[in-house]
N, C-alpha and C positions, 0 to 999 in steps of 0.2 A: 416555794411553790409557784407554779406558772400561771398567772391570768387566766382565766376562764372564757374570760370573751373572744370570739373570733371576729376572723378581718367581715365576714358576712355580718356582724351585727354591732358592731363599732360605730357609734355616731361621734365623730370627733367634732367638736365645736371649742366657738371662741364667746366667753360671755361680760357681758358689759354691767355692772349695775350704781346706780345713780340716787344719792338721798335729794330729799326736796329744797335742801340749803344751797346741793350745787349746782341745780338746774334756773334756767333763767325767768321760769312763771310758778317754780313753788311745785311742781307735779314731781313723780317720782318714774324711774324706768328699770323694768328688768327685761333685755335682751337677750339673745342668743343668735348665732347663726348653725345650720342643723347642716354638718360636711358629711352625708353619707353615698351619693352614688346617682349623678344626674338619670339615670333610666328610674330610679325612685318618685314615680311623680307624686306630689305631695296632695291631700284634697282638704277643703273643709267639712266637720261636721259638724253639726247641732244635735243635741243630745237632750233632749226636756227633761223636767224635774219629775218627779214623782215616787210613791211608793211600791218594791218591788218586793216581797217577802221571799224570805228562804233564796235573796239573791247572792250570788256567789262567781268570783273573776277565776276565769282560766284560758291564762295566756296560750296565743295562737301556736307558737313555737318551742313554748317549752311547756314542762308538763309540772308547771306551778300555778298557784291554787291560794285561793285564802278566799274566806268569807265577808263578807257586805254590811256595811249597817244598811236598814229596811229602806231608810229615805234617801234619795239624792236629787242634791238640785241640779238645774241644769245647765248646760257649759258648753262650750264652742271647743274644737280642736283640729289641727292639723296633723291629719293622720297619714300614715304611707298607704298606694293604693292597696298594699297586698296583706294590711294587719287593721280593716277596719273597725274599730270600734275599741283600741287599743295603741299603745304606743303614740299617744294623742301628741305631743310634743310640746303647744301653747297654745292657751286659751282664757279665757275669765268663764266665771262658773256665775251665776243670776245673783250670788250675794256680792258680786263685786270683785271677787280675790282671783287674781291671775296669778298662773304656775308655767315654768319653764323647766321641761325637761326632757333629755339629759345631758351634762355635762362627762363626757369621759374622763376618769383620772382613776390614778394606781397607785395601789397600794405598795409598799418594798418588800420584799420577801422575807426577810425576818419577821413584819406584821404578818405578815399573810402566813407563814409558816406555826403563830402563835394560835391563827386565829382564821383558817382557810376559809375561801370562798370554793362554794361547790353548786356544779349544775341543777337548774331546775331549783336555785331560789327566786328570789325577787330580783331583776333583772332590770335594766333601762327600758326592756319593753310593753312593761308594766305601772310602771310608777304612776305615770300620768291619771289614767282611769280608774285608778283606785285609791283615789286621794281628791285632787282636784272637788267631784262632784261631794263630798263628805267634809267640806271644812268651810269656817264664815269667818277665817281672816288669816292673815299670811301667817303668825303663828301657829295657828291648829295645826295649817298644813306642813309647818316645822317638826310640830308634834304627834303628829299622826302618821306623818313618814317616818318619824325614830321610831316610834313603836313598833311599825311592820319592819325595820330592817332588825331591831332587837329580836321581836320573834319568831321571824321567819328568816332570817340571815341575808344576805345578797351572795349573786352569782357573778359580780361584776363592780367597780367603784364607779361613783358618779358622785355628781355635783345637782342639786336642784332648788332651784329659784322659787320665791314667793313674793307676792305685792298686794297690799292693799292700798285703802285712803288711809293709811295712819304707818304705816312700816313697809319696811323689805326685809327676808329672813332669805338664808344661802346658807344651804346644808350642804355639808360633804363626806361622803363613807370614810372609814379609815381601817377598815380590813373584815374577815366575813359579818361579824355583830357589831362593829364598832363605828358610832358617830359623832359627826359637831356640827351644833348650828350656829349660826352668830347676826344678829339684827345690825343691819349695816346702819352706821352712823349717819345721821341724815345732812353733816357737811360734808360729804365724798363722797369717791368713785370708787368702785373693786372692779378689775379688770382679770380674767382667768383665761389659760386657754391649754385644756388638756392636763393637767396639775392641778390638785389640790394646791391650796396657797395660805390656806388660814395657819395662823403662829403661837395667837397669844389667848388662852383658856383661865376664865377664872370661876369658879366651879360655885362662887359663892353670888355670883352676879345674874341670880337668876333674868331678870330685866333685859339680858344683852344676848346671855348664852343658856343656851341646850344641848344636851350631849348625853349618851347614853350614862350609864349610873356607874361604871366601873372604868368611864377613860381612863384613869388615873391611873388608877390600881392595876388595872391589866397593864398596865404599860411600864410600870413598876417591877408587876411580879416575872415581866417576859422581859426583860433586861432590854425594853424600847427607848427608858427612859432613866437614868441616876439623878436624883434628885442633889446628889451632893455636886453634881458637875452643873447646875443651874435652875434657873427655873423653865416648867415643862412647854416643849415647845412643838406642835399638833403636829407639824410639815417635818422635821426630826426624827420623834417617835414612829411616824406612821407610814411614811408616803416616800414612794420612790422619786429618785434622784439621780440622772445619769444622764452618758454622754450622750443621749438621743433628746432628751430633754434639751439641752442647748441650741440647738436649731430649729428641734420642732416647735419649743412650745414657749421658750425663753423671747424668742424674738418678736415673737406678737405681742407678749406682756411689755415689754419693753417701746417697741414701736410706738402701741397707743396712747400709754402713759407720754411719750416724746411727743406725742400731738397735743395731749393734754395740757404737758407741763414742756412746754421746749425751752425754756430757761434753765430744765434741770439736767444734767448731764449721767447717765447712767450708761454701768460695759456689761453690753448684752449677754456675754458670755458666764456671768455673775446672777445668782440667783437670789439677790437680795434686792429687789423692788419691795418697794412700799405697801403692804396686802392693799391698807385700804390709803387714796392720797385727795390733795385736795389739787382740783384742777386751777391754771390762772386763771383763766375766763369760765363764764357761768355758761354750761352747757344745755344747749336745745337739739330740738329735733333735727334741724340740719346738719349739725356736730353728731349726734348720731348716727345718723346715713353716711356719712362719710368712714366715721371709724369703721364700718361694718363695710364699706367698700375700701379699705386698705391692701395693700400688695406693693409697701415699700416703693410709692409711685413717684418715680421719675429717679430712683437712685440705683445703685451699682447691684442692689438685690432687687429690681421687680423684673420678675419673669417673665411678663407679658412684654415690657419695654423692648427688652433682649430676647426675645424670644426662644427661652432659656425652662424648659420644663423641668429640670435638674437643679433650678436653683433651691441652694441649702437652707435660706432658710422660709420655712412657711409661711406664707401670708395669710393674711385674716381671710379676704375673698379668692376661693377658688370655682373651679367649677363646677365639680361634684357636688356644692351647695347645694340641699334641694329646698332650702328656706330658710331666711331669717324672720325674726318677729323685734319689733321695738314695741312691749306690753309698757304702754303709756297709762298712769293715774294721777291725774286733777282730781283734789280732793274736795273741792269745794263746788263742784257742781253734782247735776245727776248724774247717779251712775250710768246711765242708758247711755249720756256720749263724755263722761268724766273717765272711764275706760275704751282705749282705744287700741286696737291690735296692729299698728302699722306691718304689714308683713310683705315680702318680696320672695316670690318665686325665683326658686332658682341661683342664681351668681349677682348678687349685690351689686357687684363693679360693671352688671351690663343690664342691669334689673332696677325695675321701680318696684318703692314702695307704697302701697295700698293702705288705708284706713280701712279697720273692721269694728264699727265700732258695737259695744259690749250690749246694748238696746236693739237689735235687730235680730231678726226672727229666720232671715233664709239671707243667701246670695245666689246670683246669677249661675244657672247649671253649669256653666262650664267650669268654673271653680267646685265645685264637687266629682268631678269626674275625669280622669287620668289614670293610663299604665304606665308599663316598662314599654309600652310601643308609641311611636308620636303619632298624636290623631289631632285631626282639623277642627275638634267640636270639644278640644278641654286647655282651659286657661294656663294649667303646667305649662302645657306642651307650645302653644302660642308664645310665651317669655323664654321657654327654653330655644323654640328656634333662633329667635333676636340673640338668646349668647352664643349658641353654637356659629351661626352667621360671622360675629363679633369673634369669637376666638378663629376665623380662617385666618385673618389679618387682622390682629387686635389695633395694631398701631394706624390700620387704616379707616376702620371700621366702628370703633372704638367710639371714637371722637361723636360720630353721627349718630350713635346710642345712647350716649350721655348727654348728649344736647337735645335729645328728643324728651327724654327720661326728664331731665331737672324741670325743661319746661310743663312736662305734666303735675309734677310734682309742686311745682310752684304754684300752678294754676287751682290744684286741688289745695294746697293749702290755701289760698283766698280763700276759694269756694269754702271751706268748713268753717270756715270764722264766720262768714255771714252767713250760714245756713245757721249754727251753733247760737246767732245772736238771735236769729228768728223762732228756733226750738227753745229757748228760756221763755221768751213772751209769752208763749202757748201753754207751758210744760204744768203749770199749777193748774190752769184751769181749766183746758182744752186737753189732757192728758192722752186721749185719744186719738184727738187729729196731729198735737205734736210727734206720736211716736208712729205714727203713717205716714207722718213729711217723714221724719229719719228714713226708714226702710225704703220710699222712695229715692229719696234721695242719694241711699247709699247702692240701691240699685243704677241709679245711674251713673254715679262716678266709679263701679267694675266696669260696667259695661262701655263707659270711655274707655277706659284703661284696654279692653279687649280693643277697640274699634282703630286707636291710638297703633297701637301693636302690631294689628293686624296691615296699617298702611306702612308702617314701619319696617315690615318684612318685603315686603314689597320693595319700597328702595333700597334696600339692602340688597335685595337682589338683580333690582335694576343696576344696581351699584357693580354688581361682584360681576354679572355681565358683559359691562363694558369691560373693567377690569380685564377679566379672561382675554375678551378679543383682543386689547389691544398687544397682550404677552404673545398672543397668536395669531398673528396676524395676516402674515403669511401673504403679502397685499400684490400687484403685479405691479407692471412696468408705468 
């Protein structure tokens, strides 16, 4: 049976996730970057908590439906301009738990012929707002999305993330009813990108894994699986595997792990990477921004180098990116800035990343407002021109992006360490005035970021200007 998902509602992405043994200060990350369609422009919402009776979700686009519990708390999200209140993508909800979603991945056809996926289920465009604001720690939200995809089935496979101060859980479908979750080991990395990738299920290890009640069995009784030819392997049984997979989605897994581990040697063309590995070095935030701005840079595959739109194989950063997130949890401080949502509009390789952090109440209107048309007055559209600029002449243009970009980005990390030192002082006893500095304060390092941007397009264009003339110049005697 054929996919259900169309190329209109496809979020392809690439996802990062990180326990607190292999990071360099003990915090935990679940990233993604969201590849759907630069006229998508992306906004934030704030959602507050409260009781809503007889409340009940009915997705914008499709004519699926499921019922509410009474209470929800409240939660931050990046949503597309044209599905708001829906399709939230990433955010931390008031108890702390950050959810990342969707990952896209497929099912093989024999699963899916056992066990169809059909229109008008639970969809990627869904997930988010109906889970997220109903769970107080990255397991519930493991469990409470198997429920609904047991119940109500899916229209489509996906992959989705959870974090809290204590774990990370990454769920992934395996054909219309069928799931597995798995709590990521807190010495490694799992790296995904468009593929299912989980292998190894122990059905008795409640602590690690979740899964619907009959993986086993269904997979047994639909000849997904012989028990006499091994033991049961998730990626196997369930999940497709083919010659598109090798360029699209093999080389990013491979790539980043190579940045991770470059001592270890691995042929891309081979789908046996390590689900979950242990990085040499202990990974931070700047390791982060990097991996999610990869495109095989400076070798015989980046596109941009060559200016090569045809090359085979896919890089992590494109430009139909319409946002990445780095859902950053320090577990040892408050949660108000111990959750932090570093997010970057738009194309990573020509894009800063922002702090949102999880105690703050509003941001700057430009960041709430954006279409599919570019306007002067929404923060999308401001980062999008800087890449569109940057992709005329990457290899010229590029460079003055990126040098702009690191030094904001540097400069704002100062700034949060010693803001962050001054918000504990206060935080026990002054509860008030600390979480008024934060919202202060994170109102004004967006509103750099815009101001930042905005001189930046400027010499860019001063740039591309000169540029022009001098190709035409056209000069006399």
């Amino acid at each position: 049976m054929k996919q259900t998902t169309t190329p209109e509602r496809l979020s392809e992405c690439t996802s990062v996730l990180v326990g607190s043994e292999m990071t360099d200060d003990g915090s935990r990350y679940l990233a993604r970057s969201e590849d759907w369609g630069a006229l998508i422009a992306k906004n934030i919402e704030f959602h507050h908590s409260g009781t809503f009776c007889g409340n009940r979700f009915t997705a914008i686009d499709s004519h699926f439906s499921c019922d509410l519990p009474d209470y929800a708390h409240g939660y931050t999200a990046l949503a597309p301009f044209n599905m708001p209140g829906t399709w939230g993508s990433a955010g931390f909800n008031s108890r702390g738990v950050g959810m990342s979603a969707t990952e896209s991945i497929f099912s093989s056809e024999k699963a899916l012929r056992a066990d169809p996926m059909e229109p008008d289920r639970l969809a990627e465009n869904s997930v988010f707002n109906i889970v997220l604001p109903y769970i107080s720690s990255a397991r519930e939200g493991a469990e409470r999305l198997g429920r609904l995809i047991t119940e109500h089935g899916v229209s489509e496979g996906f992959g989705v993330g959870f974090i809290d101060a204590h774990e990370v859980w990454y769920l992934e479908t395996a054909s219309g009813h069928r799931w597995l979750a798995c709590r990521l080991p807190e010495e490694v990395y799992f790296v995904t990108g468009n593929q299912s990738r989980f292998r190894h299920y122990d059905p008795e290890d409640k602590e690690n894994y979740l899964a619907s009640d009959d993986l086993l069995d269904f997979a047994k009784e639909h000849g997904l699986w012989d028990p006499s030819e091994g033991d049961f392997d998730f990626h196997k049984a369930y999940i497709r595997d083919e010659e598109l997979d090798t360029t699209y989605n093999y080389p990013r897994v491979w790539g980043l792990q190579a940045i991770l581990n470059p001592s270890t040697k691995q042929e891309v063309t081979r789908n046996d990477f390590p689900v979950f590995a242990q990085a040499e070095k202990k990974i931070d935030l700047d390791m982060m921004r990097r991996l999610f701005r990869f495109h095989y840079n400076g070798t015989e595959h980046d596109p941009y180098l060559h200016s090569n739109p045809h090359e085979p194989y896919r890089p992590v950063s494109i430009f139909r990116t319409t946002q990445t997130h780095l859902l950053n949890v320090r577990p040892n401080i408050p949660t108000t800035i111990g959750c932090v949502d570093y997010f970057c509009f738009g194309m990573a390789a020509l894009g800063v990343f922002l702090p949102m952090y999880q105690g703050i109440k509003s941001v700057p209107e430009a960041y709430t407002k954006g279409t599919d048309h570019s306007s002067h007055d929404s923060a999308y559209w401001k980062f999008r021109k800087v890449q569109a600029l940057g992709m005329v002449n990457f290899n010229r243009y590029a460079p003055i992006i990126q040098k702009c970009y690191a030094k904001l980005e540097k400069e704002n990390d100062r700034r949060q360490r010693e803001f962050e030192e001054h918000y504990l002082l206060l935080y026990n006893n002054q509860r008030y005035v600390a979480d008024k500095m934060l919202q202060d304060f994170s109102d004004e390092l967006l509103t750099r970021a815009l101001e930042v941007t905005d001189q930046l397009i400027e010499d860019l264009f001063t740039q591309l200007t000169t540029d022009i003339e001098q190709e035409y110049l056209f000069h006399g005697a």
